[in-house]
C-alpha positions in Angstrom: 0.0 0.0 0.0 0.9 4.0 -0.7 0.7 5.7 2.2 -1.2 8.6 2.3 0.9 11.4 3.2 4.8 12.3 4.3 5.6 9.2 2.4 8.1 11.8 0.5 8.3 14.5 3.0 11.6 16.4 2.2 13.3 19.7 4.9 13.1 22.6 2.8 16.6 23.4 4.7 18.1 20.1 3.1 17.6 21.1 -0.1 19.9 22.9 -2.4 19.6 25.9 -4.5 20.9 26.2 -7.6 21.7 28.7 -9.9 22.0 27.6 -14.0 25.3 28.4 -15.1 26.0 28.4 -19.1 27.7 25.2 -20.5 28.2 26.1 -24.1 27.9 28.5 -26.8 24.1 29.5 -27.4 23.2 27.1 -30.9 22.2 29.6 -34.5 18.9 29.8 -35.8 17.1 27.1 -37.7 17.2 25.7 -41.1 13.4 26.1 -43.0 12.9 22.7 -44.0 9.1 23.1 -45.2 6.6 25.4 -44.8 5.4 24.1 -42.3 8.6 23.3 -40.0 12.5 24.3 -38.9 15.1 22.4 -38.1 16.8 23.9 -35.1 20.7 23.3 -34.6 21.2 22.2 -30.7 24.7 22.8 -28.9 24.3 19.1 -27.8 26.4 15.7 -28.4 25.6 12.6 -31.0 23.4 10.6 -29.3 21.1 12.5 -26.9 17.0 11.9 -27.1 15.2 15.0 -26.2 12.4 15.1 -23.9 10.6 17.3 -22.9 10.0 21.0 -23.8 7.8 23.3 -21.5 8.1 27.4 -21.3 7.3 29.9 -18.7 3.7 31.2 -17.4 5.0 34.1 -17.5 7.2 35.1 -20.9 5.9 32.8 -23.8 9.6 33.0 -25.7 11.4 31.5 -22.3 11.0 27.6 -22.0 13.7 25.2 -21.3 14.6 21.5 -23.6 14.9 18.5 -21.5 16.9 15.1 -22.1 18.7 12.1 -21.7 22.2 12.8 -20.3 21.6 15.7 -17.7 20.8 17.7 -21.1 18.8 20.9 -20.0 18.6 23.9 -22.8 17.0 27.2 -22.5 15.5 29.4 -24.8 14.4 33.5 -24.4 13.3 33.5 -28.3 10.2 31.1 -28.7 12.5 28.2 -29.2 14.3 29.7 -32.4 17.9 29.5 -30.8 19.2 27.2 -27.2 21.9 27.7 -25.0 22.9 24.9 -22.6 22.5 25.1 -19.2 23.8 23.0 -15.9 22.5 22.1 -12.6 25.2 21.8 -10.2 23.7 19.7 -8.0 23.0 16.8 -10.4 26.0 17.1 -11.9 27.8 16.9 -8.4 26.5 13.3 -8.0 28.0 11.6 -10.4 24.8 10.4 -11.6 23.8 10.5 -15.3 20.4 12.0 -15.1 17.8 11.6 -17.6 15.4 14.5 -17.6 11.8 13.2 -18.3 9.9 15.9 -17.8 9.1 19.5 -17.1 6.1 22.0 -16.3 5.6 25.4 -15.4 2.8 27.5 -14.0 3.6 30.9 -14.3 7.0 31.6 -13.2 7.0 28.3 -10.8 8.6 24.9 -12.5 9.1 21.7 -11.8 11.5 19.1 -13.4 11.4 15.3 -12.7 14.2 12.4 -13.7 15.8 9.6 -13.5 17.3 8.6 -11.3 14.6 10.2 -9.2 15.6 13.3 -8.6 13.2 16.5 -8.3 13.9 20.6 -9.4 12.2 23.3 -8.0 12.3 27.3 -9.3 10.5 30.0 -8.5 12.0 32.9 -10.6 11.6 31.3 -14.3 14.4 29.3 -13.9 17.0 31.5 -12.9 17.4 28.9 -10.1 16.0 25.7 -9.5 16.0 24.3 -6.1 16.9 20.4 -5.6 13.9 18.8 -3.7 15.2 15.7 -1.7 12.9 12.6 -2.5 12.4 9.4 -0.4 13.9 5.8 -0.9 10.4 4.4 -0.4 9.2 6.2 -3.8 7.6 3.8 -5.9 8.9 4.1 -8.9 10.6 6.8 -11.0 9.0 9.9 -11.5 8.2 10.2 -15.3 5.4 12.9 -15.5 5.1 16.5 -13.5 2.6 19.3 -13.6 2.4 22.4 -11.9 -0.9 23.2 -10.7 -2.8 26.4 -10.9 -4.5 27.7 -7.6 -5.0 30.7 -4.9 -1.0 29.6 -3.6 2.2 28.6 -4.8 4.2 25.7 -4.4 1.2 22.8 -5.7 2.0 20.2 -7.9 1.2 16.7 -9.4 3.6 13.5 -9.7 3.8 10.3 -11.5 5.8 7.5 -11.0 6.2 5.1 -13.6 4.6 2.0 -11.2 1.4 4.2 -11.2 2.4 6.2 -7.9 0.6 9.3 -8.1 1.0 12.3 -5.6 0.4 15.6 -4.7 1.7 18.6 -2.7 0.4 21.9 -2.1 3.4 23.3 0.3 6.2 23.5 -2.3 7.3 19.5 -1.8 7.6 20.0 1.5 4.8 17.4 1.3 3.1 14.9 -0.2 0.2 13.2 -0.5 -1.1 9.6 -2.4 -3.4 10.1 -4.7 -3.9 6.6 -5.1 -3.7 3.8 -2.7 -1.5 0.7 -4.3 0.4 0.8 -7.2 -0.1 -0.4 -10.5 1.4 -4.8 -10.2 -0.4 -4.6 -6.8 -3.5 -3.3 -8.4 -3.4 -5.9 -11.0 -2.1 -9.0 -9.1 -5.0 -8.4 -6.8 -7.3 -8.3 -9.3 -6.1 -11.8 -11.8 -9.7 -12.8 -12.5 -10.1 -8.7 -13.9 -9.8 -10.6 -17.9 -7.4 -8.1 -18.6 -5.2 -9.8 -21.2 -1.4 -10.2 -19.4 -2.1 -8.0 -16.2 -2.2 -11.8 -14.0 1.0 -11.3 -12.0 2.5 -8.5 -13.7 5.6 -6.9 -12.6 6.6 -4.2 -14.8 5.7 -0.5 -15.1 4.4 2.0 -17.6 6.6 3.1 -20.5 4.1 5.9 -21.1 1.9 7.8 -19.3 -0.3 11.1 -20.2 -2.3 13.7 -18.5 -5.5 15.2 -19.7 -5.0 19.3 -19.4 -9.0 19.7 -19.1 -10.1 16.8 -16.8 -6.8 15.6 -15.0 -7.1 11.8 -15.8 -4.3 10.1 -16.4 -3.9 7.1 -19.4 -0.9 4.7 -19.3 0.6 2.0 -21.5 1.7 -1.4 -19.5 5.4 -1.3 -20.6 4.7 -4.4 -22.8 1.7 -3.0 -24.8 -0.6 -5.6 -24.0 -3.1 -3.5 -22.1 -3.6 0.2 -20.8 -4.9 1.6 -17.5 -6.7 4.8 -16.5 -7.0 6.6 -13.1 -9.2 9.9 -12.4 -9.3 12.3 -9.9 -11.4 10.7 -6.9 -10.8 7.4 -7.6 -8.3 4.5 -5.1 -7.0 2.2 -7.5 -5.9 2.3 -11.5 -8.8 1.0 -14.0 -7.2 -1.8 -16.3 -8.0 -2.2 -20.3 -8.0 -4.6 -22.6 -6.0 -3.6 -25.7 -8.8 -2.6 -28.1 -6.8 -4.9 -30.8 -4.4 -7.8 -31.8 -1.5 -5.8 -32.1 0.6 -4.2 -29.1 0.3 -0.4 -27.7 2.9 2.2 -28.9 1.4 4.7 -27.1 -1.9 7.0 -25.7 -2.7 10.6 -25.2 -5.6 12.7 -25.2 -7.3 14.2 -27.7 -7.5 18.2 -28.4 -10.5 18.2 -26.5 -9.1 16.5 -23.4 -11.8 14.4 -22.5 -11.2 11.4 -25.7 -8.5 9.4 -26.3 -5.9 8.3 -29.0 -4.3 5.2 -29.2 -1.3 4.0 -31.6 0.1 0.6 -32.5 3.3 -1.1 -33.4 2.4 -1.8 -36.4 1.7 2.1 -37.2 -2.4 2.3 -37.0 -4.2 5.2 -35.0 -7.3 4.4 -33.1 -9.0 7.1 -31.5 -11.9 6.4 -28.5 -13.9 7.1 -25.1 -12.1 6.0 -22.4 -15.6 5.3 -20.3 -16.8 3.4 -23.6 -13.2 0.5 -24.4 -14.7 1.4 -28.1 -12.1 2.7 -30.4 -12.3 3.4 -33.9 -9.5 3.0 -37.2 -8.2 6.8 -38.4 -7.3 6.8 -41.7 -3.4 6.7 -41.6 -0.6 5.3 -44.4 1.9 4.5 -42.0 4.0 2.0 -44.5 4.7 -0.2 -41.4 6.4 2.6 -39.4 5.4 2.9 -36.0 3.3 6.1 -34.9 5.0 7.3 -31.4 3.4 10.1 -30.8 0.4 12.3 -31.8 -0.5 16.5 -30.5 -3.1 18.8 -31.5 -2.9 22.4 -31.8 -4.9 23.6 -29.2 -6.2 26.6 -31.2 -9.7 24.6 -32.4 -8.4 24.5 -35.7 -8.3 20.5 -35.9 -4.8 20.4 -37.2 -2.2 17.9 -35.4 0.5 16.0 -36.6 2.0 11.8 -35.9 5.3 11.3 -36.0 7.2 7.9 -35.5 10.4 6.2 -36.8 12.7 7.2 -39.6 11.2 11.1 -39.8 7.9 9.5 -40.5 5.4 12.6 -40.0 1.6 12.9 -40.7 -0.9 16.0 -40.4 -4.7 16.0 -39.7 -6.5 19.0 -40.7 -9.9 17.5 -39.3 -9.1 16.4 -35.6 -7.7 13.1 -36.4 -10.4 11.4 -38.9 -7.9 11.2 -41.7 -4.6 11.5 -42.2 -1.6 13.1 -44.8 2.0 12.0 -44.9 3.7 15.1 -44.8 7.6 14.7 -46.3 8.6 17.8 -44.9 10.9 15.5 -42.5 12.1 13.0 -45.1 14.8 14.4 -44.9 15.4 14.2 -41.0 17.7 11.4 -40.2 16.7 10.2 -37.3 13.2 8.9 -35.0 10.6 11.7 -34.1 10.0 10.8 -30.3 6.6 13.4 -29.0 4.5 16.3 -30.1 4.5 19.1 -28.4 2.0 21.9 -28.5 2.2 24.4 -26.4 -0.5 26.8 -24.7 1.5 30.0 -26.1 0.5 28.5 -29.3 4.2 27.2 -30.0 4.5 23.9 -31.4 7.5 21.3 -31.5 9.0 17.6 -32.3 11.4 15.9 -30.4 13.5 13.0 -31.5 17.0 11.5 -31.3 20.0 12.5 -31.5 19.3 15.9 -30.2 16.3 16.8 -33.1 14.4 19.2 -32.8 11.6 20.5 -35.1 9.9 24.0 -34.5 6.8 24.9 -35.9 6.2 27.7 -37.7 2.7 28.1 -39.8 1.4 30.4 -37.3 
């Protein structure tokens, strides 16, 4: 069982502030590589994935690029150019830190990684404070979202083994959302017919937040099933895959409330999450699989899927059908995630330090 609070109570005075210091040379603007997208030259090493990529409450053109190896960027021109940036304190470790995820709400941010470490700011990032975090954490944290309210310092966690908790006193704090996590969920539950949840041991190789409800989806780290959890509720709800072939991965639609779903082999479903009912978009993938999939969140129905070997497709009509858009044929490399971002600032991450910035308007 979770317990329900100070399970990852941390002294503020234990913590350690730090300030960013510059690590390299700030990278030159993009390269136009359709009219929809830029490439954008990074002052990063072969080999690192990005992300995450989140910006400021406060100044729409300051955000900061998350990665594998410790790799933090920041941006103060709507993501056209990045300079590198350290944390002292992870870097004083000696651990390798793989930074999953970021989120700001106005000029407080969060950062989460692995291994679990947690960063605090208050000023936009000038300096992020290092948040101690207990032994006993199930999990590693994978997902983090500053929440909005009448105070500062409240925020929402997600382990990868379906821990889910909450602070409102700056991390000081916490409190379980949910009361076991996901393997005890299911192992209690063998006679649930969930296809391969009988004494699972694993976690969740992706997990996703919906902006207008705050429900969570998540993808067992095999594919074979998916779970939900809401606001409210104790325990994870399991899901049969809604077909034969295995779970890339889920999000939420543009509306926040449906869901899509991709497969290995490359198809897009998209469905009710109350209903298990999913229906076939209308998507050439030639085999490759789809890894991600984000909306504009402007209304206009256009979003774009992006998988392995630059393979990239936009939807003009909220997902229903599908074009293969070539504009990153020429992209060596996978396209990881989607990002769209409330400013109205869109993005692709992939390997080897790719980045894609959008810029149709």
């Amino acid at each position: 069982m979770l317990a329900s609070s100070g399970v990852l109570s941390a002294a503020v005075a234990a913590s350690s502030l730090v300030q960013l210091s510059a690590a390299a040379p700030r990278a030159s603007a993009g390269t136009v590589i359709a009219p929809d997208w830029e490439q954008v030259p990074l002052p990063l090493d072969p080999g690192v994935v990005l992300l995450d990529i989140g910006f400021t409450g406060t100044d729409p053109d300051h955000g900061f690029l998350l990665g594998s190896r410790e790799t933090l960027l920041e941006t103060k021109d709507g993501g056209r150019t990045w300079a590198a940036r350290t944390v002292g304190a992870a870097a004083d470790e000696g651990f390798n830190y793989r930074f999953n995820s970021i989120s700001f709400n106005g000029d407080e941010g969060w950062i989460v990684g692995k291994p679990a470490i947690l960063l605090h700011t208050t000023d936009g990032g000038a300096n992020w404070e290092r948040v101690p975090l207990s032994a006993k954490l199930p999990g590693t944290p994978v997902l983090i979202k500053a929440l909005p309210g009448s105070k500062p310092g409240q925020a929402e966690m997600t382990t990868d083994q379906g821990a889910v908790y909450v602070t409102d006193n700056a991390a000081y704090t916490w409190t379980a959302a949910v009361q076991e996590t996901v393997d005890a969920t299911l192992n209690r539950t063998v006679s649930s017919g969930i296809s391969g949840a009988s004494y699972y041991e694993g976690s969740f190789s992706n997990v996703a937040r919906s902006e207008v409800t705050g429900e969570y989806v998540a993808v067992s780290s095999r594919g074979n099933f998916y779970m939900t959890w809401a606001p409210g509720q104790t325990y994870w709800q399991p899901h049969n895959r809604p077909t034969a072939r295995r779970i890339q991965n889920m999000g939420w639609a543009p509306d926040g409330r449906k869901l899509w779903l991709s497969t290995r082999g490359g198809d897009v479903y998209f469905g009710q999450p109350a209903e298990d009912k999913f229906d076939q978009a209308k998507l050439g993938s030639r085999g490759f699989g789809i890894l991600d999939v984000g909306f504009k969140g402007d209304g206009s129905g256009v979003g774009f899927a992006c998988g392995g070997s630059g393979s990239l497709f936009r939807t003009d009509d909220g997902g229903e059908s599908w074009k293969r858009d070539r504009s990153a044929d020429s992209v060596a490399g996978n396209l990881y995630a989607v990002e769209f971002n409330p400013n109205g600032s869109g993005f692709i991450l992939g390997n080897d330090g790719i980045l894609l910035r959008y810029i149709s308007g």
